[in-house]
Every structure is written in C-alpha cells, then in structure tokens.
DSSP file (Angstrom, degrees, kcal/mol; ACC not computed):
  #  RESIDUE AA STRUCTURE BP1 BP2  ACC     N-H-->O    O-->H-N    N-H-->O    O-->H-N    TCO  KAPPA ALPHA  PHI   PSI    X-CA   Y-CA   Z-CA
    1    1 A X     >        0   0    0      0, 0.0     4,-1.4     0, 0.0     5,-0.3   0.000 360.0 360.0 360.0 -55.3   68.8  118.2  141.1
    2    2 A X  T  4  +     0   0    0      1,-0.2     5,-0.1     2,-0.2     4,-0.1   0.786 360.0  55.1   3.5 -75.2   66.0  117.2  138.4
    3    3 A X  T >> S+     0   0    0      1,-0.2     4,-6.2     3,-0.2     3,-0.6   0.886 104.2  49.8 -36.5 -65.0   68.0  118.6  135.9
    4    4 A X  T 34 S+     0   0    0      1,-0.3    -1,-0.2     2,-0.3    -2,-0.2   0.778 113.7  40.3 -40.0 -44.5   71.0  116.7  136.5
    5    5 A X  T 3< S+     0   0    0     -4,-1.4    -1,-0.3     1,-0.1    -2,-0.2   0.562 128.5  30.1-104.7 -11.5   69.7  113.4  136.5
    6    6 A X  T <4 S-     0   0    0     -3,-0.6     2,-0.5    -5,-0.3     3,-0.4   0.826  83.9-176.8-112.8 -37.0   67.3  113.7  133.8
    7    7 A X  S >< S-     0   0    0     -4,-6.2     3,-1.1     1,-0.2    -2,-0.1  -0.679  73.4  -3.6  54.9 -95.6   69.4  116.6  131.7
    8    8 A X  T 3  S+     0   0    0     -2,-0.5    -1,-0.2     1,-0.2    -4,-0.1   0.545 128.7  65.2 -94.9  -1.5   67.0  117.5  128.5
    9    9 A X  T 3  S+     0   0    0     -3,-0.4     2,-0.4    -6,-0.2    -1,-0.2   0.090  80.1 122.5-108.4  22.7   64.4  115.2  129.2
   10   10 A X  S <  S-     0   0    0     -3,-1.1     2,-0.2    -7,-0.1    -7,-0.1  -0.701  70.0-107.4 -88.9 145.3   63.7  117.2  132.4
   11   11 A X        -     0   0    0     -2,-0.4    -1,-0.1     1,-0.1    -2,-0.1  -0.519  38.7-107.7 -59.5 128.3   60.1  118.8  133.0
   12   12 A X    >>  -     0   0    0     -2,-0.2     4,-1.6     1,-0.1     3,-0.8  -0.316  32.2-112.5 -52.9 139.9   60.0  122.4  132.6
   13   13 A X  H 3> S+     0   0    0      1,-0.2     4,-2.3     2,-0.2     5,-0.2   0.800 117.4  53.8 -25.7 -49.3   59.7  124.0  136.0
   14   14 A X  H 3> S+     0   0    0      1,-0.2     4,-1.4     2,-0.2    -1,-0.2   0.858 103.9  55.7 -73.0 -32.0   56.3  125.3  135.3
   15   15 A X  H <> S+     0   0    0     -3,-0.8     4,-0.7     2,-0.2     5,-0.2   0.637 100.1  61.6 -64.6 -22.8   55.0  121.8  134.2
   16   16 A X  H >X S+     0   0    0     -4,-1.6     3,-3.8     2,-0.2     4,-3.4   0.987 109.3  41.8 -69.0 -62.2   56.1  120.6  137.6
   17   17 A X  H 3X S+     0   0    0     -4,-2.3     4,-1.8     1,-0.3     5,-0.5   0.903 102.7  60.9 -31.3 -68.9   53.6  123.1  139.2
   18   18 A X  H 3< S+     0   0    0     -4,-1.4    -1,-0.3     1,-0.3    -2,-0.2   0.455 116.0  29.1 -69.3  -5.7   51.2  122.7  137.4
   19   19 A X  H XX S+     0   0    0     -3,-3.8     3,-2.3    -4,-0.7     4,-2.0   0.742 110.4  67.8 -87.4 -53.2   50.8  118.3  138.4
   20   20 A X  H 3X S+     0   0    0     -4,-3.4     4,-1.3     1,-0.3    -2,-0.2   0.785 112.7  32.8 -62.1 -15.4   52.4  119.4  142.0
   21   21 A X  H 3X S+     0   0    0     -4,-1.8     4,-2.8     2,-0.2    -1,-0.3   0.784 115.0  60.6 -98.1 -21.0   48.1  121.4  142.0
   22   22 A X  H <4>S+     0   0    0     -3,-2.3     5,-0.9    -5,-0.5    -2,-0.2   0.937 109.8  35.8 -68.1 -31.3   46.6  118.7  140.0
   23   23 A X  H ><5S+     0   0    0     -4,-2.0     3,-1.2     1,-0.2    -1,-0.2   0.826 116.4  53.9 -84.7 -39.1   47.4  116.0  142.6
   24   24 A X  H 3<5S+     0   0    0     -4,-1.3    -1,-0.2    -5,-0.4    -2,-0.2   0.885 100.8  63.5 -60.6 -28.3   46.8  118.3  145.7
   25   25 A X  T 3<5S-     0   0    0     -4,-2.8    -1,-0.3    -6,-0.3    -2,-0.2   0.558 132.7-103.5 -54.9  -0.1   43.9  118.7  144.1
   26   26 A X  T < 5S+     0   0    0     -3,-1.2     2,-0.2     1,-0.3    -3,-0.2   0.552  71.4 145.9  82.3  19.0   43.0  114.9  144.6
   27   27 A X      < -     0   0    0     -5,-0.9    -1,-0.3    -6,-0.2     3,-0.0  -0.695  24.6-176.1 -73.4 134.0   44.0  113.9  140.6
   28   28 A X        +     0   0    0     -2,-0.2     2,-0.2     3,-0.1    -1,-0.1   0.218  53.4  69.0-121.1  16.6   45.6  110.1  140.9
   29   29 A X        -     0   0    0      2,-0.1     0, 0.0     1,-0.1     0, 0.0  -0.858  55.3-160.1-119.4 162.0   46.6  109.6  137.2
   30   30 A X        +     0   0    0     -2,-0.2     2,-0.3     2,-0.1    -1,-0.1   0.103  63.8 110.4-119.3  20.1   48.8  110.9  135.3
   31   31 A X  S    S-     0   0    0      1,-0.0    -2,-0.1     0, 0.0    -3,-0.1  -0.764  78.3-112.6 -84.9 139.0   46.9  109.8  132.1
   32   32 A X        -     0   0    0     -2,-0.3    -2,-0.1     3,-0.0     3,-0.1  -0.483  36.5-115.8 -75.9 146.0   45.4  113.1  130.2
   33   33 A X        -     0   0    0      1,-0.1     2,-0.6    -2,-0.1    -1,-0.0   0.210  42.0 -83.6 -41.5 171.7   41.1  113.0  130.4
   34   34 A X        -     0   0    0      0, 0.0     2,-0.3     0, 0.0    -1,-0.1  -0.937  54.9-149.7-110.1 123.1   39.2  112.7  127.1
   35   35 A X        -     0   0    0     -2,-0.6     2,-0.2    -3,-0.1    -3,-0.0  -0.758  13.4-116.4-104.5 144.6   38.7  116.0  125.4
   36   36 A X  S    S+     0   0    0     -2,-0.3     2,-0.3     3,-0.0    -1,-0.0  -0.551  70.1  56.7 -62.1 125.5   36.5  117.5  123.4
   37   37 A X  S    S-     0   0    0     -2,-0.2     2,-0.1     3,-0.0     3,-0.1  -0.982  90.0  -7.3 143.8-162.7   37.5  118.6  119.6
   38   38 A X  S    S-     0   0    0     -2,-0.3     2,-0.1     1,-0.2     4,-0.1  -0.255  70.9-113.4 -96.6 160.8   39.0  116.9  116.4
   39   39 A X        -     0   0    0      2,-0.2     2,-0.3    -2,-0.1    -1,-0.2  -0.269  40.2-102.1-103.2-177.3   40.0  113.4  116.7
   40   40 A X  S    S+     0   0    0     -2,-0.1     2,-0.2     1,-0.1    -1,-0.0  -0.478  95.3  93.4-126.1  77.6   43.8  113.4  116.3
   41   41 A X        -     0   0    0     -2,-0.3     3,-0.3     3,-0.0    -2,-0.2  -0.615  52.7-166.8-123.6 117.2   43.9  112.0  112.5
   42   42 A X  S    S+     0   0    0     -2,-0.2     2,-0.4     1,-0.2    34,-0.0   0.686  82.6  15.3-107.2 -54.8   44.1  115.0  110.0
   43   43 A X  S    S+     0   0    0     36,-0.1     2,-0.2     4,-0.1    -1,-0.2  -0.520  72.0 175.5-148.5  84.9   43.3  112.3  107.2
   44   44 A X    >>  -     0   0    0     -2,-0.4     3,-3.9    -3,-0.3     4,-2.0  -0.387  43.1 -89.1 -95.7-173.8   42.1  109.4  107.7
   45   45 A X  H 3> S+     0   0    0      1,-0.3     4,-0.6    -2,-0.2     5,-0.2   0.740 119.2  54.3 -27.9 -57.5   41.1  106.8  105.2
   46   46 A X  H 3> S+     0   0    0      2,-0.2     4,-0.7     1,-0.2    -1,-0.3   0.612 101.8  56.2 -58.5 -19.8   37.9  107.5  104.7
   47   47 A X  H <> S+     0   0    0     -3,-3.9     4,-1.6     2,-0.2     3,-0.5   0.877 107.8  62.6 -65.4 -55.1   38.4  111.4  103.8
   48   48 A X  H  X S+     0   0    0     -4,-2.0     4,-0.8     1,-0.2    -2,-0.2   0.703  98.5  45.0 -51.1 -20.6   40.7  109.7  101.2
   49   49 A X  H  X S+     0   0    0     -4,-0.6     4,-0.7     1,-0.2    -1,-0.2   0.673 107.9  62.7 -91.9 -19.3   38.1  107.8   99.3
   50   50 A X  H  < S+     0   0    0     -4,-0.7    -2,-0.2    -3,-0.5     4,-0.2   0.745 109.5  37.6 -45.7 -30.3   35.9  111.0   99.3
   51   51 A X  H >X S+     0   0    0     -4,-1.6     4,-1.0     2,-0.1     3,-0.6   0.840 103.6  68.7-113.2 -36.7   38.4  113.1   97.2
   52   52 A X  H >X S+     0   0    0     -4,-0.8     3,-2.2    -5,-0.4     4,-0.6   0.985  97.5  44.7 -74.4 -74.3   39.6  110.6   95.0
   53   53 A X  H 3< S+     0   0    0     -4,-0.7     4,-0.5     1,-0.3    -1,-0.3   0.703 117.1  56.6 -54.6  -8.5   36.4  109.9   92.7
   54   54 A X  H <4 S+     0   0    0     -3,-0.6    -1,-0.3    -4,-0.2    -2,-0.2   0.598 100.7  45.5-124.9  32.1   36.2  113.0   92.7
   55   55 A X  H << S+     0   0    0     -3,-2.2    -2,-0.2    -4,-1.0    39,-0.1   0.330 105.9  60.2 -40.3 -35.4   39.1  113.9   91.6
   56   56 A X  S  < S+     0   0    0     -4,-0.6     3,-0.4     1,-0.2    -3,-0.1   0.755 105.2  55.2-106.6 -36.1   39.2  111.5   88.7
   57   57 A X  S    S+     0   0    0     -4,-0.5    -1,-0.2    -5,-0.4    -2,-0.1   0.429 122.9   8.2-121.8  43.3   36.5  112.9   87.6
   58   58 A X    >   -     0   0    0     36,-0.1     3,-2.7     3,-0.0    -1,-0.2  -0.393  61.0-176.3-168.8  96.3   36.9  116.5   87.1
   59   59 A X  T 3  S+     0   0    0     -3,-0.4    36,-0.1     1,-0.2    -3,-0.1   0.771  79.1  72.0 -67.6 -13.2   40.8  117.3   87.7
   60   60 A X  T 3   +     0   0    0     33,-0.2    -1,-0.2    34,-0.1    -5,-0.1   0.668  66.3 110.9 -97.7   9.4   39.8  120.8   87.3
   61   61 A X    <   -     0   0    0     -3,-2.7     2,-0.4    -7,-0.2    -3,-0.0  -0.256  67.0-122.1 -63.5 171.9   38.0  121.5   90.5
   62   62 A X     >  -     0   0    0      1,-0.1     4,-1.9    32,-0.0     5,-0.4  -0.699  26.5-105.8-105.6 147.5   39.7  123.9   93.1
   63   63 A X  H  > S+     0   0    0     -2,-0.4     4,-3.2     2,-0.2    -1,-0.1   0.893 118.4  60.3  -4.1 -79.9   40.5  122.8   96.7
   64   64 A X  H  > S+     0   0    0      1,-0.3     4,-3.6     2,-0.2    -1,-0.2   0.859 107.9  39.9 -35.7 -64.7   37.6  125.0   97.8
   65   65 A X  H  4 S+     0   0    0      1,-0.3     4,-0.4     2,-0.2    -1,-0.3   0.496 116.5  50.6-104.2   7.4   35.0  123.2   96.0
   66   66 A X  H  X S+     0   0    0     -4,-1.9     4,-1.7     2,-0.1     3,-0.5   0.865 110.5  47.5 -84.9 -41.3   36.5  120.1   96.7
   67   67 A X  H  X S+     0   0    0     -4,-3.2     4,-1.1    -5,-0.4     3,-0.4   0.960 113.4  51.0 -58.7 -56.0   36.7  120.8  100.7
   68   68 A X  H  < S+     0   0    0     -4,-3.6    -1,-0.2     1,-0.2    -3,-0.1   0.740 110.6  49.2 -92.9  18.3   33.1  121.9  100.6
   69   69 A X  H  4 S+     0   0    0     -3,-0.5    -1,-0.2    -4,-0.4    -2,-0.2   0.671 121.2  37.1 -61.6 -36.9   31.9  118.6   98.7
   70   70 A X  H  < S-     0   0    0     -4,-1.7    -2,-0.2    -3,-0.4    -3,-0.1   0.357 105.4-129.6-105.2  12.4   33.4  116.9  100.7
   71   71 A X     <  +     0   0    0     -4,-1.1     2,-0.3     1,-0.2    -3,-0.1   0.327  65.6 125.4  60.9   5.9   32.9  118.7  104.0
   72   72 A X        -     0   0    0     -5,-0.3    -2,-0.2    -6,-0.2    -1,-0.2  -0.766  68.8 -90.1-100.9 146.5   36.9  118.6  104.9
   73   73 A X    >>  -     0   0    0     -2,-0.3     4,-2.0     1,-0.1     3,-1.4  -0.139  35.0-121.6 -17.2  87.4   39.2  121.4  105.7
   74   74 A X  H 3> S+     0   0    0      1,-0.2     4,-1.4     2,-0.2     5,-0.3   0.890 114.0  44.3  -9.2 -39.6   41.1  123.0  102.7
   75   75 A X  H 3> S+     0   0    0      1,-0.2     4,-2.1     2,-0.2     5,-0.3   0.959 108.1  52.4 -76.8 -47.4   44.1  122.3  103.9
   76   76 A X  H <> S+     0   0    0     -3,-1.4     4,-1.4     1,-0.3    -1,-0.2   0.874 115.4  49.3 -60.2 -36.4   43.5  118.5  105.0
   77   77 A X  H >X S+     0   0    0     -4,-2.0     4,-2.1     2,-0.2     3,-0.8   0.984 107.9  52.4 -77.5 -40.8   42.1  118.1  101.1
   78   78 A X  H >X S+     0   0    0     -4,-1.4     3,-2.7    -5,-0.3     4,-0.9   0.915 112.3  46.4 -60.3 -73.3   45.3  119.8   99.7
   79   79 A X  H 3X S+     0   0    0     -4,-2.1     4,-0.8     1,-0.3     5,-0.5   0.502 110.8  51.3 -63.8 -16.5   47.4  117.2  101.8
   80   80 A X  H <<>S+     0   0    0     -4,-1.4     5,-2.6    -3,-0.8     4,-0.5   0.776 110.1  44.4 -65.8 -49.0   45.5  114.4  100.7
   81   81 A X  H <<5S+     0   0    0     -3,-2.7     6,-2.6    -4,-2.1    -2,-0.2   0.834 125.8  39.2 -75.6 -35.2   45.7  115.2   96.8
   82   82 A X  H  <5S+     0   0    0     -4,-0.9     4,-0.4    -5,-0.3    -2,-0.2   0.996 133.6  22.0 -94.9 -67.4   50.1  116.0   97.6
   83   83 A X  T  <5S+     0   0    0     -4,-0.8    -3,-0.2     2,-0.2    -2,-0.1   0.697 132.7  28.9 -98.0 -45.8   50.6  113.4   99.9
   84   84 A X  T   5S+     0   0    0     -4,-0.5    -3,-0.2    -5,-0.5    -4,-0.1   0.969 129.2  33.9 -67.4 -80.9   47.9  110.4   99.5
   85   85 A X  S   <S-     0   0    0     -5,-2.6    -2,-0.2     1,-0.0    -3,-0.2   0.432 100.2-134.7 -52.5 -12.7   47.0  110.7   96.0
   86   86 A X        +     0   0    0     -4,-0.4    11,-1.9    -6,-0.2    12,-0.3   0.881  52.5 142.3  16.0  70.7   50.3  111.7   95.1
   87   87 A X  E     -A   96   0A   0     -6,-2.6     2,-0.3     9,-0.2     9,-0.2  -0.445  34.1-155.9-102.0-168.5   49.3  114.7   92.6
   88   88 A X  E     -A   95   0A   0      7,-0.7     7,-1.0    -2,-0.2     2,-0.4  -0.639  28.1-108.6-140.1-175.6   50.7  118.2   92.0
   89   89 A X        -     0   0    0     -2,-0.3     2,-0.5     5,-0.2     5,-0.2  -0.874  27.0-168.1-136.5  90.7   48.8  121.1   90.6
   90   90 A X    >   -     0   0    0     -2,-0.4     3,-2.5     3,-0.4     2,-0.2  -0.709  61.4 -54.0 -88.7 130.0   49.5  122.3   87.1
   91   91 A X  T 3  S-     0   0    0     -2,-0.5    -2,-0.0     1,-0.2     0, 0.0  -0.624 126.8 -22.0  46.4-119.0   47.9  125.7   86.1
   92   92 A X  T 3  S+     0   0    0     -2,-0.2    -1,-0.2     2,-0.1     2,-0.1   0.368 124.1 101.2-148.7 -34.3   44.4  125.0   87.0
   93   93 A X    <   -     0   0    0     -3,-2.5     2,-0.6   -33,-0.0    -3,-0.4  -0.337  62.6-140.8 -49.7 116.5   44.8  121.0   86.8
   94   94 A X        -     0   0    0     -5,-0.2     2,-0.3   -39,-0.1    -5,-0.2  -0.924  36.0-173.3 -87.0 119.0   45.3  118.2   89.3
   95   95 A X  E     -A   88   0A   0     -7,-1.0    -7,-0.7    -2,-0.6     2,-0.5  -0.673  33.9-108.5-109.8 141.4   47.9  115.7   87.7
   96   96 A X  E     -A   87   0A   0     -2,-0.3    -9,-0.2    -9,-0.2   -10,-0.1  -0.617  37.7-129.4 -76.3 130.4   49.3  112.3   88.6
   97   97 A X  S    S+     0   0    0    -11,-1.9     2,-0.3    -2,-0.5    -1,-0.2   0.811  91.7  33.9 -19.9 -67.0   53.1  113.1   89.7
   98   98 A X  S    S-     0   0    0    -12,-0.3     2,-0.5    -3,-0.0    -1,-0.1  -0.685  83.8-134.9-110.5 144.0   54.6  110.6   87.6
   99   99 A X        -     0   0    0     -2,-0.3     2,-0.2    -4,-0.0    -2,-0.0  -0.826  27.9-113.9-111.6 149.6   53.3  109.6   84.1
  100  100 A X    >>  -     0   0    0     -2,-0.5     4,-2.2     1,-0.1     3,-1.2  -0.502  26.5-103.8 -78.5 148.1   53.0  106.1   83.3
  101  101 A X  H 3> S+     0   0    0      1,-0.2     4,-1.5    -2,-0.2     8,-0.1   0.941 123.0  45.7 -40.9 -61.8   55.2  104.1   80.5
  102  102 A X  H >> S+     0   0    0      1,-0.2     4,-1.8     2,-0.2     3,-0.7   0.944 115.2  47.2 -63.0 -36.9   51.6  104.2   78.0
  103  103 A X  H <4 S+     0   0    0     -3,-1.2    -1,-0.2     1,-0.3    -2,-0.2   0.839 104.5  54.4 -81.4 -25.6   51.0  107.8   78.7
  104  104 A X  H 3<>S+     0   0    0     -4,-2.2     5,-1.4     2,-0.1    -1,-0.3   0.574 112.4  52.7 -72.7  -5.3   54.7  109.0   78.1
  105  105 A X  H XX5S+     0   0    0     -4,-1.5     3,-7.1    -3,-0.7     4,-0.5   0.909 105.1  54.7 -63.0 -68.6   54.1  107.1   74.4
  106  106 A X  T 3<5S+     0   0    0     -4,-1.8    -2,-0.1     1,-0.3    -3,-0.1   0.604 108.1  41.7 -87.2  22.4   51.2  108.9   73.8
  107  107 A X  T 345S-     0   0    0     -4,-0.1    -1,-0.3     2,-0.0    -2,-0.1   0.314 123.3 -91.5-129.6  25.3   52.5  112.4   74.2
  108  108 A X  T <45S+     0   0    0     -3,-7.1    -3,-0.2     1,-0.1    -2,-0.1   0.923  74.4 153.3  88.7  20.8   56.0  111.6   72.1
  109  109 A X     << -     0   0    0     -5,-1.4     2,-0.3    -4,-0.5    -1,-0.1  -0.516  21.6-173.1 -45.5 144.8   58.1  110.6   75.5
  110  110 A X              0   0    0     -2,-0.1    -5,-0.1     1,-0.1     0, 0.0  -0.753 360.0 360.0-142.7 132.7   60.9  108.2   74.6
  111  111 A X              0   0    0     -2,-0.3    -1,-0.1   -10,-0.0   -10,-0.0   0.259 360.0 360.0-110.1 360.0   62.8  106.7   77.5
C-alpha cells in the first residue's frame, strides 16, 4: 500500500525495519545523531588558500607533496587545483586553464 501512494519515493522495505527497532527501542526523532568522522565539506575555503600560494610558487610540485604540505588528501588537493583554481596539468606543470589576452601576446597568440 506504501508503494502505491508514495510510488519511487517509497522507503525500501529494509529501511522500514530498521526505524520500526529504532523507535521500539524508545528513539523519538527521526533526526540522525552527531557522528564521528570528516565533516561533510571535501574542500572548504580554507584548504583553498593553503594550495594556492603554493601553487603560484612552484607550479612544478606533485599532488603528493602538495597534499603532504598541506596535510590534505591527494585527491581533495587534485580537486581544488581542477575545480577551484581552475588548472590542468601539463607534463609535469600546473597551468592556468585559460591564458590571458597579455600572455597570449607574449608567446605569438593573435586573436
């Protein structure tokens, strides 16, 4: 009957149990507890002003030694540099995506 009336937004069967024990158990919220663990922002601001000065000033560090300078998680620094910073990684190089009108002059651009 569940189904019906909720269609796809219906609780799996198994989820149902698994309140139907919490509450016989004498739980009276249905708000989740505060857990223990990583907070649940991957990258927040403050990672971002870590990576960036250094960044700027040696484009030819790796991930690795940038994640353990800055104590963050390889991946979280890679997603920072792609996504935040908006670089890429040529050869060996982190590079700004787009080059600006004065740096396409001085390597012979014309647009």
């Amino acid at each position: 009957m569940f189904v019906k009336v909720s269609g796809d937004n219906a609780m799996k069967k198994t989820a149902v149990y698994k309140w139907e024990t919490r509450f016989s158990e004498g739980r009276e919220s249905v708000i989740d507890e505060e857990r223990s663990g990583r907070s649940g922002t991957n990258r927040p601001e403050e990672n971002n002003g870590k990576v960036r000065p250094i960044v700027r000033e040696n484009r030819r560090l790796t991930v690795r030694i940038i994640s353990e300078q800055v104590n963050i998680d390889k991946e979280a620094v890679r997603k920072i540099l792609i996504k935040d910073i908006d670089m890429r990684k040529v050869c060996a190089k982190m590079v700004p995506k787009e080059l600006t009108g004065e740096k396409k002059q001085r390597r012979g651009f014309s647009y």
